[in-house]
N, CA, C and O atoms as CSV, one atom per row, in Angstrom:
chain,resi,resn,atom,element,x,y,z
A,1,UNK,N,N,-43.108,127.700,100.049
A,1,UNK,CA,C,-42.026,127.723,101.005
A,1,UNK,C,C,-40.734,127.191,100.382
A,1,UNK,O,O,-39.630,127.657,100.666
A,2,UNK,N,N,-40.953,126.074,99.415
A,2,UNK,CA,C,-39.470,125.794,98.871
A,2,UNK,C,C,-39.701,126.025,97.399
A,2,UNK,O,O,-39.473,125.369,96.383
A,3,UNK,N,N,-39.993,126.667,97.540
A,3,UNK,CA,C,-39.862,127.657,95.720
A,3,UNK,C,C,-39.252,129.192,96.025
A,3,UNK,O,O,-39.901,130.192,95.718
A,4,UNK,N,N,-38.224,129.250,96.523
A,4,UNK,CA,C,-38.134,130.654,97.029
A,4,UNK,C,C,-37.114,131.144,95.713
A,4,UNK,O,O,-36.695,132.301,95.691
A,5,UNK,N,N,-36.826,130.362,94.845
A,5,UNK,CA,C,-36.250,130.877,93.406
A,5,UNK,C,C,-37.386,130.741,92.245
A,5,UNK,O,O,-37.175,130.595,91.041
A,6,UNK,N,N,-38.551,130.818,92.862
A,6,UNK,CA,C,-39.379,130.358,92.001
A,6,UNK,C,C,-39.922,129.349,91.138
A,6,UNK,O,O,-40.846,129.287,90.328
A,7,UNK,N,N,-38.939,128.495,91.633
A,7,UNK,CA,C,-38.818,127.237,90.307
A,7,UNK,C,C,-40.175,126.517,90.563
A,7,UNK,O,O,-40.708,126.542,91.672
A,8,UNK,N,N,-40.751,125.828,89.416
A,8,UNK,CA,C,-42.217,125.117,89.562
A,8,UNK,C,C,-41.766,123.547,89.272
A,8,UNK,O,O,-42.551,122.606,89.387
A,9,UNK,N,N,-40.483,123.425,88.907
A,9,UNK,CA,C,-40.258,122.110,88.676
A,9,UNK,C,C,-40.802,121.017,89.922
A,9,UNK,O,O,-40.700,121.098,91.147
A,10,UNK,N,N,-41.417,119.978,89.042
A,10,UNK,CA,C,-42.391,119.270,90.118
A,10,UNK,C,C,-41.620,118.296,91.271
A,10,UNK,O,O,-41.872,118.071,92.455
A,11,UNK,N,N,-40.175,117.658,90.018
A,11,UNK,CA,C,-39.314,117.354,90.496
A,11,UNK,C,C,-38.005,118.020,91.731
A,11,UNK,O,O,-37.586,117.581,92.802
A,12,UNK,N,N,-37.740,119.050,91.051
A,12,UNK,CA,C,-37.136,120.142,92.096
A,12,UNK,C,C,-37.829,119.888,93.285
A,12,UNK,O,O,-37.454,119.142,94.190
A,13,UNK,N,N,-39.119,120.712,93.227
A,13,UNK,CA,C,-39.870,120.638,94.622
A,13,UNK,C,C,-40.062,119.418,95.452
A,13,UNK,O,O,-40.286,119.497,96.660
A,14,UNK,N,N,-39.955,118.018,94.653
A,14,UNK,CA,C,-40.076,117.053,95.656
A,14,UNK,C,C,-38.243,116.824,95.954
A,14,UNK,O,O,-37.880,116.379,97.043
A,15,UNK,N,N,-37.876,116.952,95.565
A,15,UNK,CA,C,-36.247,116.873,96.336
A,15,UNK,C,C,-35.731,117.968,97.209
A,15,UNK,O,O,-34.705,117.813,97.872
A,16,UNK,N,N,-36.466,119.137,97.221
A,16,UNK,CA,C,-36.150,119.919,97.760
A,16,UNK,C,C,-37.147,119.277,99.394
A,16,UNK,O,O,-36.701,119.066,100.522
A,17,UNK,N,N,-38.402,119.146,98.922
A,17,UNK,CA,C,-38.895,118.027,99.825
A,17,UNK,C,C,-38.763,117.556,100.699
A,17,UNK,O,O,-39.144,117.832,101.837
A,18,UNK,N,N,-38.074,116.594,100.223
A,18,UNK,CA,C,-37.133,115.707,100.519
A,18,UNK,C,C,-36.101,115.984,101.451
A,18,UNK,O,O,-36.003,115.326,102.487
A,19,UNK,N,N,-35.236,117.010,101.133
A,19,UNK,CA,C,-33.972,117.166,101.557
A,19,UNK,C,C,-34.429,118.374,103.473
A,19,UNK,O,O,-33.872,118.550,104.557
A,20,UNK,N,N,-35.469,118.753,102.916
A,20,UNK,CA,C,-35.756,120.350,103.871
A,20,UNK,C,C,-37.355,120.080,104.358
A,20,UNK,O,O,-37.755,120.852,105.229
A,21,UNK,N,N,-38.014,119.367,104.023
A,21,UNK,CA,C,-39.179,119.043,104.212
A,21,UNK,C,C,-39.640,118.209,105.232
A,21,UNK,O,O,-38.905,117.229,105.356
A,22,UNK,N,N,-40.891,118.235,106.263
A,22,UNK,CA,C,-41.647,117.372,107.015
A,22,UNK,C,C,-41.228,115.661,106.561
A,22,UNK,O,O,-42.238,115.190,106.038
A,23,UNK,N,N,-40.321,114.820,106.585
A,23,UNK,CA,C,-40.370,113.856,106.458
A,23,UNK,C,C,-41.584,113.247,106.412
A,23,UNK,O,O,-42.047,113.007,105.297
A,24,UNK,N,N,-42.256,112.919,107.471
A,24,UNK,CA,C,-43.998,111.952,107.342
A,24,UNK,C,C,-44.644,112.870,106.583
A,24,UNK,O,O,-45.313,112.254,105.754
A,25,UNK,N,N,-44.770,114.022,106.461
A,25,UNK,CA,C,-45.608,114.660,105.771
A,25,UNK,C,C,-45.251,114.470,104.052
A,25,UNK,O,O,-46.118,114.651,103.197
A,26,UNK,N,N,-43.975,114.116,103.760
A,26,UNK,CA,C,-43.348,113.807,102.063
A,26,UNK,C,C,-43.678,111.910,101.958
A,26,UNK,O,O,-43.812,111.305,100.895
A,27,UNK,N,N,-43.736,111.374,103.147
A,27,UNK,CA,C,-44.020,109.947,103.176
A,27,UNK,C,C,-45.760,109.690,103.021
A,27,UNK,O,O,-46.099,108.691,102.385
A,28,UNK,N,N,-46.590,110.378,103.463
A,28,UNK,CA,C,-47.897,110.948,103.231
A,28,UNK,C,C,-48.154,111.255,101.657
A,28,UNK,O,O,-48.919,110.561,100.986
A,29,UNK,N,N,-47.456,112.337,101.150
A,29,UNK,CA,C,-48.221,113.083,100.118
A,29,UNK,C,C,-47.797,111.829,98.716
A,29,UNK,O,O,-48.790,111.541,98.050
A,30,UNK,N,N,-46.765,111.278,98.368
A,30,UNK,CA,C,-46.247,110.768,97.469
A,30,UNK,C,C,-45.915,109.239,97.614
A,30,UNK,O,O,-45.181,109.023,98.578
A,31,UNK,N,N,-46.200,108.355,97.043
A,31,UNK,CA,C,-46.283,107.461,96.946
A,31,UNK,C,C,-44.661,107.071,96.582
A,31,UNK,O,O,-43.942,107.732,95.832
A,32,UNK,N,N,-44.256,105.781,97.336
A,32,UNK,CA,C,-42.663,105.366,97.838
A,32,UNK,C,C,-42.329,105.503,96.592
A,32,UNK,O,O,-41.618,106.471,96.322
A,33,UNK,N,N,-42.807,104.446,95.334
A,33,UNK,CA,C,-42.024,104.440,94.438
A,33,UNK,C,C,-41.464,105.748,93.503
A,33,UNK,O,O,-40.453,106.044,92.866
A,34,UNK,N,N,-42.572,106.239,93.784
A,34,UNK,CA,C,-42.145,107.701,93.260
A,34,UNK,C,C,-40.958,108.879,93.835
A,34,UNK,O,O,-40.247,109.713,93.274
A,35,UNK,N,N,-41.109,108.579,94.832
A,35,UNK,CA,C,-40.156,108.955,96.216
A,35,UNK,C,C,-38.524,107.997,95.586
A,35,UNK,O,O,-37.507,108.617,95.273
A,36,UNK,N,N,-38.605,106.801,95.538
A,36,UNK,CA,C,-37.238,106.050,95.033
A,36,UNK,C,C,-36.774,106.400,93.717
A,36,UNK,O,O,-35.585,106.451,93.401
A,37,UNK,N,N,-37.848,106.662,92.885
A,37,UNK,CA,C,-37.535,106.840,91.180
A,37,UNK,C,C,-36.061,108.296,91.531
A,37,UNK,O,O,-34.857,108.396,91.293
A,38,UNK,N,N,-37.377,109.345,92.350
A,38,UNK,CA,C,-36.649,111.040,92.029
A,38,UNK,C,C,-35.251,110.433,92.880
A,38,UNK,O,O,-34.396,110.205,92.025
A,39,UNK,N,N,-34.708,110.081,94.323
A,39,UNK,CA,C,-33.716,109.634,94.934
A,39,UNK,C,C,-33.072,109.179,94.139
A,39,UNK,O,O,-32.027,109.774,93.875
A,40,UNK,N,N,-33.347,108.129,93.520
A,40,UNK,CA,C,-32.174,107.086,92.540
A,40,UNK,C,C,-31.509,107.951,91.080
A,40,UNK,O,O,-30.381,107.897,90.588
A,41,UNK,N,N,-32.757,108.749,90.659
A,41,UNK,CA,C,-31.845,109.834,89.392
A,41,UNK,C,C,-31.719,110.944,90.170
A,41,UNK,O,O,-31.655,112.016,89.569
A,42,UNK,N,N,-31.672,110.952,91.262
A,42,UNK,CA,C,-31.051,112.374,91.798
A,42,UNK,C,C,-29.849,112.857,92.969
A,42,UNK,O,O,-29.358,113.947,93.264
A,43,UNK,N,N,-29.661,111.466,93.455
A,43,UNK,CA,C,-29.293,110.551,94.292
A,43,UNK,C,C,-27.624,111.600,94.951
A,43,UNK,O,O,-27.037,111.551,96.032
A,44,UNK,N,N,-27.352,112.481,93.617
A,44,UNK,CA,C,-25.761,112.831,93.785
A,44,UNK,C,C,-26.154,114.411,94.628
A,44,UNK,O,O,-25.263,115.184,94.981
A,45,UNK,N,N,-27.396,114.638,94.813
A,45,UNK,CA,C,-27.953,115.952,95.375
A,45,UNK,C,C,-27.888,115.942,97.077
A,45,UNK,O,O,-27.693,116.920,97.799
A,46,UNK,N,N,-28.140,114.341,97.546
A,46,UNK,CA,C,-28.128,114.104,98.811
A,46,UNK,C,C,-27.032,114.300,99.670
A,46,UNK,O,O,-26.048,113.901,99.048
A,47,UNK,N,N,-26.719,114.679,100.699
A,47,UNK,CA,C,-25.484,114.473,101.452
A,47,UNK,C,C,-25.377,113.300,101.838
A,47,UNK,O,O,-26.254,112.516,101.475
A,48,UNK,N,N,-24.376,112.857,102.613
A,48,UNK,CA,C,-24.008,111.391,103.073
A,48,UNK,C,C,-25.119,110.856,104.079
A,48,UNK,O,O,-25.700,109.771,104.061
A,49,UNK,N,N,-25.293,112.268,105.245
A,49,UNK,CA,C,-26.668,111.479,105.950
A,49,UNK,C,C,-27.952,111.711,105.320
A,49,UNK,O,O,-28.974,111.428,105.945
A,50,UNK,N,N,-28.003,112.103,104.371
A,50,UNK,CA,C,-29.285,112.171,103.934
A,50,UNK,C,C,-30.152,111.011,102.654
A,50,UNK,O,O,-31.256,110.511,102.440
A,51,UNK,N,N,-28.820,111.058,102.104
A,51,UNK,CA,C,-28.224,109.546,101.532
A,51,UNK,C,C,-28.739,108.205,102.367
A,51,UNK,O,O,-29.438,107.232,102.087
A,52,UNK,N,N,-28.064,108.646,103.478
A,52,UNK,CA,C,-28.398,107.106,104.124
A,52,UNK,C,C,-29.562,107.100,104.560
A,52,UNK,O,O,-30.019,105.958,104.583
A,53,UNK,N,N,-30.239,107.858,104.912
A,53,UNK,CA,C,-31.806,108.091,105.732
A,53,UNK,C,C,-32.416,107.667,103.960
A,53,UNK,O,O,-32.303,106.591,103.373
A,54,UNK,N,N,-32.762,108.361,103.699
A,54,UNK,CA,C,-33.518,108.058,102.604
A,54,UNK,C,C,-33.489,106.498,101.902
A,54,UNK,O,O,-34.476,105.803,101.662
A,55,UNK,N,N,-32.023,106.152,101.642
A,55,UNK,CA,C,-32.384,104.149,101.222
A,55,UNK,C,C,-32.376,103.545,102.083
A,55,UNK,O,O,-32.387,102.320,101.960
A,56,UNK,N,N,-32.352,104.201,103.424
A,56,UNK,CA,C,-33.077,102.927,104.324
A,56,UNK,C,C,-34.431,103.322,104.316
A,56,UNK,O,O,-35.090,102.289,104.439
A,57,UNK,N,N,-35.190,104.321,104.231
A,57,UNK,CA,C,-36.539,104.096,104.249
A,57,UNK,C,C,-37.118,103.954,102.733
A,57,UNK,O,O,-38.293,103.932,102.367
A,58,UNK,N,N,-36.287,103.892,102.204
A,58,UNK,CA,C,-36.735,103.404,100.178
A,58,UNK,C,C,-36.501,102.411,100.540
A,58,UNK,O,O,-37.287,101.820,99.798
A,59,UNK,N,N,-35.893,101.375,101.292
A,59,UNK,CA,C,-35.163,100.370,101.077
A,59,UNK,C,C,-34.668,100.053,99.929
A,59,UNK,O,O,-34.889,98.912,99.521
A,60,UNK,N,N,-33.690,101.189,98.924
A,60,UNK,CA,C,-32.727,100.787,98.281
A,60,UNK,C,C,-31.702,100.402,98.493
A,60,UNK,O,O,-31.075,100.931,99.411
A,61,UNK,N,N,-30.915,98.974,97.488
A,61,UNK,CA,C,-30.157,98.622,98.085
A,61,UNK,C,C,-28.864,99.236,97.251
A,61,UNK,O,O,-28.912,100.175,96.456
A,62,UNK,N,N,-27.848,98.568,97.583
A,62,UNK,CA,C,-26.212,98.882,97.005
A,62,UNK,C,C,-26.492,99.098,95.731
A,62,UNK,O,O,-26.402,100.144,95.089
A,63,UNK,N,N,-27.051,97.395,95.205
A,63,UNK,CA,C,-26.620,97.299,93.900
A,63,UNK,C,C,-27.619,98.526,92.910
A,63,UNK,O,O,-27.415,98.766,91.720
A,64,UNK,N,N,-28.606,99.115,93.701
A,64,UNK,CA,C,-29.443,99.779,92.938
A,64,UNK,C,C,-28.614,101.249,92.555
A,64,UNK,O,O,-28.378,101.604,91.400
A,65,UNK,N,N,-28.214,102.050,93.847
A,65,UNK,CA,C,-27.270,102.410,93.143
A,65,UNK,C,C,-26.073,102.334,93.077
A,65,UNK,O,O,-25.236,103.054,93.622
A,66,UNK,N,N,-25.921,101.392,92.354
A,66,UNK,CA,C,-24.772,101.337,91.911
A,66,UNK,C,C,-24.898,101.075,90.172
A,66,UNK,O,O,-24.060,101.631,89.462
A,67,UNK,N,N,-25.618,100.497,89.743
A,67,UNK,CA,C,-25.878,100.544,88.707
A,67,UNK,C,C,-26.735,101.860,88.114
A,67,UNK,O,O,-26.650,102.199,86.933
A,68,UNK,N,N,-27.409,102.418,88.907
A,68,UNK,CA,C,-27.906,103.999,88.632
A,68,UNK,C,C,-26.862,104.743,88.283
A,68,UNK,O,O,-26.783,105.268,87.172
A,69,UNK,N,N,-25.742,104.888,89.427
A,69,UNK,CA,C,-24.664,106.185,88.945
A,69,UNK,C,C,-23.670,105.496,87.886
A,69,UNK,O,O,-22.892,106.184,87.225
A,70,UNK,N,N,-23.731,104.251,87.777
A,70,UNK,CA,C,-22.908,103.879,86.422
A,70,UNK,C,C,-23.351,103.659,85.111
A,70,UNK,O,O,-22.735,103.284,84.113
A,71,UNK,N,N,-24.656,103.991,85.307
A,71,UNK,CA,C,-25.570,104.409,83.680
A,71,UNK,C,C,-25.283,105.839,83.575
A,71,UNK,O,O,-25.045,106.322,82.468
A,72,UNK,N,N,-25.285,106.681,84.816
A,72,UNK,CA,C,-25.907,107.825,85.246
A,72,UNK,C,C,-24.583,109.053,83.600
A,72,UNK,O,O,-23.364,108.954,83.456
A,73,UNK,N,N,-25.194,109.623,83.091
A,73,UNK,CA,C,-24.396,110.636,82.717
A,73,UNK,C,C,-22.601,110.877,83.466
A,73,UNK,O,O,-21.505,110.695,82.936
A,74,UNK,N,N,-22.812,111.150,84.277
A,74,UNK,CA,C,-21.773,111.922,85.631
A,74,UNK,C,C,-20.904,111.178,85.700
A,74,UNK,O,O,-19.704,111.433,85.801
A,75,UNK,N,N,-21.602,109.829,85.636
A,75,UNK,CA,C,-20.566,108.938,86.238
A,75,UNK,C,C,-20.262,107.844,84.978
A,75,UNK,O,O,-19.662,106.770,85.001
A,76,UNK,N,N,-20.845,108.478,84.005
A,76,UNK,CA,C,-20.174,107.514,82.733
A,76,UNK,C,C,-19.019,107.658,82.317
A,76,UNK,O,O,-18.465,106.803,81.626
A,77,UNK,N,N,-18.420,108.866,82.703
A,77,UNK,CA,C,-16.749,109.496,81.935
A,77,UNK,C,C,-17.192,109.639,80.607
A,77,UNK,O,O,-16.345,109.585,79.715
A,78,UNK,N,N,-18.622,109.849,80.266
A,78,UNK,CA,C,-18.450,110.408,78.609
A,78,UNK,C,C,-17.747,111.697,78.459
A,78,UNK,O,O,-16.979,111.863,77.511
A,79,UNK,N,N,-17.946,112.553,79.270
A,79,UNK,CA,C,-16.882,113.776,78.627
A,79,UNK,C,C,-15.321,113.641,78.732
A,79,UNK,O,O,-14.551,114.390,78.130
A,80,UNK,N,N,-14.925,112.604,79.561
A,80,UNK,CA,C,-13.527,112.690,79.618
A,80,UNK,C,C,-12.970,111.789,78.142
A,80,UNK,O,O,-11.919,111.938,77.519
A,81,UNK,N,N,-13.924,110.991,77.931
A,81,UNK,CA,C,-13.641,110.179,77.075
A,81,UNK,C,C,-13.482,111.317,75.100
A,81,UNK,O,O,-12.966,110.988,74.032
A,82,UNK,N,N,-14.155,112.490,75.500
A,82,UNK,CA,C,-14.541,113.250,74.273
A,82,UNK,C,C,-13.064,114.185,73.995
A,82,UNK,O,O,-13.028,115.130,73.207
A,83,UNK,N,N,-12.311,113.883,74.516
A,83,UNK,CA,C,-10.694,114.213,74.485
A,83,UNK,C,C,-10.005,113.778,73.114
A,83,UNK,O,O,-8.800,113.961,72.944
């Protein structure tokens, strides 16, 4: 059902999950931390309410990401810096 581009990525599919998926039924199949790992490196995929639903039931806090998207690639400014 959410492979409709085919993709088998294991990751894909749990964010897609995530985002379009049975909530209790993604709280069921996968274990939290695993659930916080894909959120926290994927975190820029979420919308604002979906964002917020999700670290309140990760209970992630600020500082988590906040230090995620400032390691994160995206948000390092390495390419602006390659000028």
């Amino acid at each position: 059902m959410l492979n409709w581009d085919k993709v088998r990525s294991e990751r894909e599919l749990l964010i897609r999950e995530m985002l379009y998926g049975d909530v209790k039924e993604v709280l069921r199949k996968y274990p939290k931390e695993r659930l916080k790992e894909v959120f926290l490196k994927n975190i820029h995929r979420f919308d604002p309410k979906n964002k917020a639903f999700w670290k309140l039931i990760l209970e992630v806090s600020d500082e988590e990401i906040e230090q995620k998207t400032k390691n994160s690639f995206r948000g390092s400014g390495f390419l602006r810096n390659l000028r």
